[in-house]
N, C-alpha and C positions, 0 to 999 in steps of 0.2 A: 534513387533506385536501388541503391547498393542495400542502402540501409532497410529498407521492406524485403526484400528480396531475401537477406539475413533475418528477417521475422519472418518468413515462410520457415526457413531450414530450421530457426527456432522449431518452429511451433509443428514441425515432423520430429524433432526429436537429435535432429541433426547439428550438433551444438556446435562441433571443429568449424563446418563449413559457416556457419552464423557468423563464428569468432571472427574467422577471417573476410568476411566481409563486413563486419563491422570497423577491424582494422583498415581498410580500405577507405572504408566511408570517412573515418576520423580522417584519415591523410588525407586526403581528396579536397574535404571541408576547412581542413586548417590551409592546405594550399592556395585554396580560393578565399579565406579570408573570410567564409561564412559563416558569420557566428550564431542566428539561427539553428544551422542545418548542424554545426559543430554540436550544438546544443543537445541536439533530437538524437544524434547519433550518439555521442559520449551518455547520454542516458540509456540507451538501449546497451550498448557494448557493459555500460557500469552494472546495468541489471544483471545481464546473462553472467557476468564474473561473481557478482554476489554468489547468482544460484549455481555457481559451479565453487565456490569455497574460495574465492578469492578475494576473500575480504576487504585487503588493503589498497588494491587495484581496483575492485568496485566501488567501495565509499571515495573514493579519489576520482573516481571518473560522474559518477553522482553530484558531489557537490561541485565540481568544475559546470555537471551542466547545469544546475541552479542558479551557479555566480551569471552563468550565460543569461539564462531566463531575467532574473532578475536586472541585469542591465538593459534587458531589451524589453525591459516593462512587461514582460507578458503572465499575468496574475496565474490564469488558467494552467499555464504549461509550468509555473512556478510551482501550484500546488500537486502537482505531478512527480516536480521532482522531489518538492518534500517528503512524500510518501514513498517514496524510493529509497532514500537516506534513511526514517523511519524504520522501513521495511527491512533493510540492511545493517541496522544495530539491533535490531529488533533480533534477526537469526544469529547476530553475532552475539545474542545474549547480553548488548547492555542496554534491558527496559528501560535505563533512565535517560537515555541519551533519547530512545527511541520515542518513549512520549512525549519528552521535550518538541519535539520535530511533528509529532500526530497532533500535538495543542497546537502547535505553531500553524498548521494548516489551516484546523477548524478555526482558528483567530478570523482565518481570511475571507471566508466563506460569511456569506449574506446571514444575517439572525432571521430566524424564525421560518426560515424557508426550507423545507423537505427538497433532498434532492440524491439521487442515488452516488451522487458522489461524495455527499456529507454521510450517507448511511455507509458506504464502505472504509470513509476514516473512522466514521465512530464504533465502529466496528473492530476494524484493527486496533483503536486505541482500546476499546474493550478489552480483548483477547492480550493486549500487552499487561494490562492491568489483572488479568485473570494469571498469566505467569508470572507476577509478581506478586501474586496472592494476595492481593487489595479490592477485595471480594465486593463491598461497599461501594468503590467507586467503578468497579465493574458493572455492578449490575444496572447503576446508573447508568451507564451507557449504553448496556443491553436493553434498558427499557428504551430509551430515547430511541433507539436503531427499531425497534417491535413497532414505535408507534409511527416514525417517521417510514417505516415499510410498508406498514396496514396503509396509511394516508397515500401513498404511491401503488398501492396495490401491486407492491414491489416483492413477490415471493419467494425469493434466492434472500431477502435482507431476513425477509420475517424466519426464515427457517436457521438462518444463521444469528440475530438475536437469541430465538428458543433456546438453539442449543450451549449459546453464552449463559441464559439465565438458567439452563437446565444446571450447566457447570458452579456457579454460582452455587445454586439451592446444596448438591450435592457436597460442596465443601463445606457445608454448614450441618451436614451430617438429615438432612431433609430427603432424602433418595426417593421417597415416593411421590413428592412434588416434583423432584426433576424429573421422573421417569413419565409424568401427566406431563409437562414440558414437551418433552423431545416427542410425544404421540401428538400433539396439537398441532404439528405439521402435517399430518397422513389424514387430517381432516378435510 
């Protein structure tokens, strides 16, 4: 309860009140020996510190709930937190670590099967590879993300593709195909 309850005060804006009941949740869970519920919680708490600039405290409380996932077999909530960790060297600026961790997901994940949660890594692995200026194997993934959106009739993917491959075109000095790009959503 503590822990949702702290994703309410999130998601108003209200970060202190989050913090501290995520602190809560963590005590509570380690008291009881709950290594699930520690899990869910030490990923929530690890997120909000990333997006509050606390680097070292959030990739720490991240990968503690990964080690957690991962002992308690659970794939789904594993590739959750990898994208967390991802996402958190990813702002901390080291894309190499970040893709390392964005491949490491997509490993786990079914081949050939479209799913809005293989479009949102391939996506972010995109976008990491677009700030690392590896334009080539970006756009490879912006395509993948366009087709595997069109195929879900997944609209939030196909409009975030466009504007990968619009970025793409544009570094290649192509400005009139990106700018056909990024209008192909308003269609």
């Amino acid at each position: 309860m503590l822990g949702c309850e702290g994703e309410l005060y999130e998601q108003t804006g209200d970060n202190t009140r989050a913090m501290a009941l995520y602190e809560e949740a963590v005590s509570l869970a380690e008291a009881a020996r709950d290594e699930r519920r520690l899990a869910e919680v030490l990923f929530l708490r690890g997120y909000l510190r990333g997006v509050l600039g606390d680097f070292p405290q959030g990739l720490s409380d991240l990968k503690r709930s990964l080690a957690l996932y991962e002992k308690l077999d659970l794939p789904v909530e594993m590739r959750t937190a990898v994208n967390g960790v991802a996402g958190l060297y990813s702002r901390m600026g080291d894309l190499d670590e970040a893709r390392k961790y964005y491949e490491d997901a997509l490993r786990t994940m079914p081949e050939g099967t479209a799913s809005r949660e293989r479009v949102v890594v391939q996506h972010n692995l995109g976008r990491n590879l677009e700030r690392a200026a590896l334009w080539a194997e970006a756009q490879r993934q912006f395509e993948q993300v366009l087709a595997q959106s069109r195929e879900l009739q997944y609209v939030r993917g196909e409009v975030h593709a466009l504007r990968g491959l619009a970025a793409v075109r544009n570094a290649s000095g192509d400005g009139v195909r990106a700018l056909q790009l990024v209008d192909e959503h308003r269609v």
